[in-house]
C-alpha positions as CSV (number, residue, x, y, z in Angstrom):
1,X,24.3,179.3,200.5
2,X,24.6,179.1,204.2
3,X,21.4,177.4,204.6
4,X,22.8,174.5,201.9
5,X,26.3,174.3,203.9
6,X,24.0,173.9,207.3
7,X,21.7,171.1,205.5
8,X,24.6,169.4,203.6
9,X,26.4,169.2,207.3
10,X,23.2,168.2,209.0
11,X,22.5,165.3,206.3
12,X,26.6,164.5,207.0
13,X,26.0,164.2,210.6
14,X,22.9,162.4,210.1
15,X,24.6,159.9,207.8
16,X,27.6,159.2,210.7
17,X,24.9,159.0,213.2
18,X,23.5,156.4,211.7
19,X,26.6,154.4,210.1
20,X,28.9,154.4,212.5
21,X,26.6,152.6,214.6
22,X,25.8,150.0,211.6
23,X,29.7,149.7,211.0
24,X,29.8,148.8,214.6
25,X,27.4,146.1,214.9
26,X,29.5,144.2,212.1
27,X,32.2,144.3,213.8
28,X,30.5,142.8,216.6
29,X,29.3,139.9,214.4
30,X,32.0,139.1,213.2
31,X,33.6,139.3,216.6
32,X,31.1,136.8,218.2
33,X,31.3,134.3,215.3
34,X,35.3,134.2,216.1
35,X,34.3,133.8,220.1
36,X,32.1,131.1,218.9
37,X,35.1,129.3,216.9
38,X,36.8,130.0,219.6
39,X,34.9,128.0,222.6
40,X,34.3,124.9,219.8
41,X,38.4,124.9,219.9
42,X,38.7,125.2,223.1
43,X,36.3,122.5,223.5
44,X,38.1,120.0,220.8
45,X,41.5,120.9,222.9
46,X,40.2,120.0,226.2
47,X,38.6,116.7,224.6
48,X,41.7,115.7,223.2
49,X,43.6,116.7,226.4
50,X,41.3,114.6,228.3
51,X,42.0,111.7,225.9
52,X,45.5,112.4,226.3
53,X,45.5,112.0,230.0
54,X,43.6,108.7,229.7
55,X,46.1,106.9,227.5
56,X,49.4,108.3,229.5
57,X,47.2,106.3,232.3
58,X,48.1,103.0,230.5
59,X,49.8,100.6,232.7
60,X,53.7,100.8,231.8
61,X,55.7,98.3,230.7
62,X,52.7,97.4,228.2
63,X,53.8,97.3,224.7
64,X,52.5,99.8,222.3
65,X,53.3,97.3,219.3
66,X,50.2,95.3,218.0
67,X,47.5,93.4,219.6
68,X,46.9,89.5,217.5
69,X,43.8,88.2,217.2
70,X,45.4,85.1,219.5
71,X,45.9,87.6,222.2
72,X,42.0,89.0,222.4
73,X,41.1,84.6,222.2
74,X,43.0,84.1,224.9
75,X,41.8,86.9,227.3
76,X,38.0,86.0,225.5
77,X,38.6,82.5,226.7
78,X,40.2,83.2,230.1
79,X,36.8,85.7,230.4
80,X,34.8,83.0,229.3
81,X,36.3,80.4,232.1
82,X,36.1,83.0,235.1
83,X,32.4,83.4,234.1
84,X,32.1,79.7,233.7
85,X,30.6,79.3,230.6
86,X,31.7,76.9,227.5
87,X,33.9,78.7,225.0
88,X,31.3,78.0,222.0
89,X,29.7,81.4,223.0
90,X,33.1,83.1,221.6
91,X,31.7,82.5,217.9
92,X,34.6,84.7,215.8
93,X,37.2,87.0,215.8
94,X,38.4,89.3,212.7
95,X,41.2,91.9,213.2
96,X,40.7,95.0,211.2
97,X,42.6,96.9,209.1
98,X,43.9,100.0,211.8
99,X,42.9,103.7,210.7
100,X,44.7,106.7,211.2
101,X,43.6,108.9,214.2
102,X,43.1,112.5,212.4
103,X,46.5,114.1,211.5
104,X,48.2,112.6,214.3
105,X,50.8,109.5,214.7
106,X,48.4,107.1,216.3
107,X,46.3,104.5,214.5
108,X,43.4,103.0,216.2
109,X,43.3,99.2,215.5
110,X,39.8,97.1,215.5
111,X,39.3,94.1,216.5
112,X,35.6,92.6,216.3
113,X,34.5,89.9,218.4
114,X,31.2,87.9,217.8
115,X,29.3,86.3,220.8
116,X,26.0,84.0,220.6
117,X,23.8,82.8,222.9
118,X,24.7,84.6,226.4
119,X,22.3,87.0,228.3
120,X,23.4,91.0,228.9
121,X,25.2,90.5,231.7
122,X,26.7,87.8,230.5
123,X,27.7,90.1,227.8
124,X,28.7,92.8,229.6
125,X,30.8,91.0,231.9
126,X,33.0,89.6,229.5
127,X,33.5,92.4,227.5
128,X,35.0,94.2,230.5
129,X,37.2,90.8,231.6
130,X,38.5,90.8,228.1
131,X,39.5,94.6,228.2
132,X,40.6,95.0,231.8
133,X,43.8,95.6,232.2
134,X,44.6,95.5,228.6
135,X,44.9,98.5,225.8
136,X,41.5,97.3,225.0
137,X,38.8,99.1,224.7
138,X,35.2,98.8,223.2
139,X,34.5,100.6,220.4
140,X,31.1,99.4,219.6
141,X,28.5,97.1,220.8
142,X,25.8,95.8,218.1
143,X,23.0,93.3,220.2
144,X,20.7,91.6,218.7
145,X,18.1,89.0,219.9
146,X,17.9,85.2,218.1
147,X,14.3,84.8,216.6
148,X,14.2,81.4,217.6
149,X,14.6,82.0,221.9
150,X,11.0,82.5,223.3
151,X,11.8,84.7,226.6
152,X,14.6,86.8,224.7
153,X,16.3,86.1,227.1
154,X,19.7,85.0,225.2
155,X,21.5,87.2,223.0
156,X,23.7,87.5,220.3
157,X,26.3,90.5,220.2
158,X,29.1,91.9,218.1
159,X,31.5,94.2,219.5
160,X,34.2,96.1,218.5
161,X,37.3,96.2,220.6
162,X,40.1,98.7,219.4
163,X,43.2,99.9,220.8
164,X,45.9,103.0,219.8
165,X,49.0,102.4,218.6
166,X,51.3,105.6,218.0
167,X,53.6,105.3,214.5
168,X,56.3,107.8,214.3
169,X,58.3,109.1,211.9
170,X,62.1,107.7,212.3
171,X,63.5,110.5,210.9
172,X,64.6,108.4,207.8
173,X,61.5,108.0,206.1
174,X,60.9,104.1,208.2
175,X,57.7,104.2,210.3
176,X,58.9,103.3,214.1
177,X,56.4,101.6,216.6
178,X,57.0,103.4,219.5
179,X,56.0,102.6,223.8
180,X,53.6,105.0,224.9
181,X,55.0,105.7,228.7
């Protein structure tokens, strides 16, 4: 009988020796998938906080309302003149329909902007005149090469340009455009 107590306490010693151990490692598992969730949060704050800081850098005084589709022709023709090219290279451009910007009050309002016949720099260039200075930015740049230019060398392009506007809630149900300063 004592020989069966000694062998049923070795067996339950054996069995903690081993379990605890296995009990422990899934704990640690589970423990490194919340670290892991952790850091991607971390990482989604700081992105956020970096875009944050980038739109508090707007100049002030610049209204937070919306942008016409006169407003981007006018700085795409002014952009066009500085460069000094005609303003038949501005072919189009279609305001969107603004999207909300995750679960927060800002809506991010396109703009798309087609070009013809100008070479990259060209392109380049006045995509940054017509967004400097402005709530402007470029969203997206779609280039592609007319098939009937020999050297390539001119270009046709459609951008996106969008811009944040924040939409808060009055307090009365009425959506509020509000300044961003």
């Amino acid at each position: 009988m004592k020989r069966w107590r000694n062998a049923a306490g070795a067996g339950i010693l054996l069995m903690a020796m081993i379990g605890v151990p296995l009990v422990a490692a899934v704990f640690l598992l589970d423990a490194r998938d919340v670290a892991e969730r952790a850091g991607d949060d971390l990482k989604a704050c700081m992105a956020a906080s970096a875009r944050i800081r980038q739109l508090e850098r707007l100049p002030r005084g610049q209204s937070a309302g919306p942008i016409d589709a006169a407003f981007v022709h006018q700085r795409g023709q002014q952009a066009l003149q500085t460069l000094g090219l005609p303003a038949e290279h501005l072919v189009q451009i279609v305001p969107g329909t603004p999207q909300r910007v995750g679960e927060t009050g800002y809506k991010e309002v396109p703009t798309s902007l087609v070009l013809r016949d100008l070479n990259l720099r060209q392109i380049v260039q006045l995509l940054l005149s017509v967004t400097d200075g402005s709530r402007l930015s470029v969203k997206s740049l779609r280039l592609s090469a007319p098939r009937d230019t020999e050297d390539g060398a001119q270009w046709s392009a459609e951008a996106t340009l969008s811009y944040l506007i924040f939409e808060g809630n009055a307090g009365n149900g009425v959506t509020a455009v509000r300044e961003r300063n």
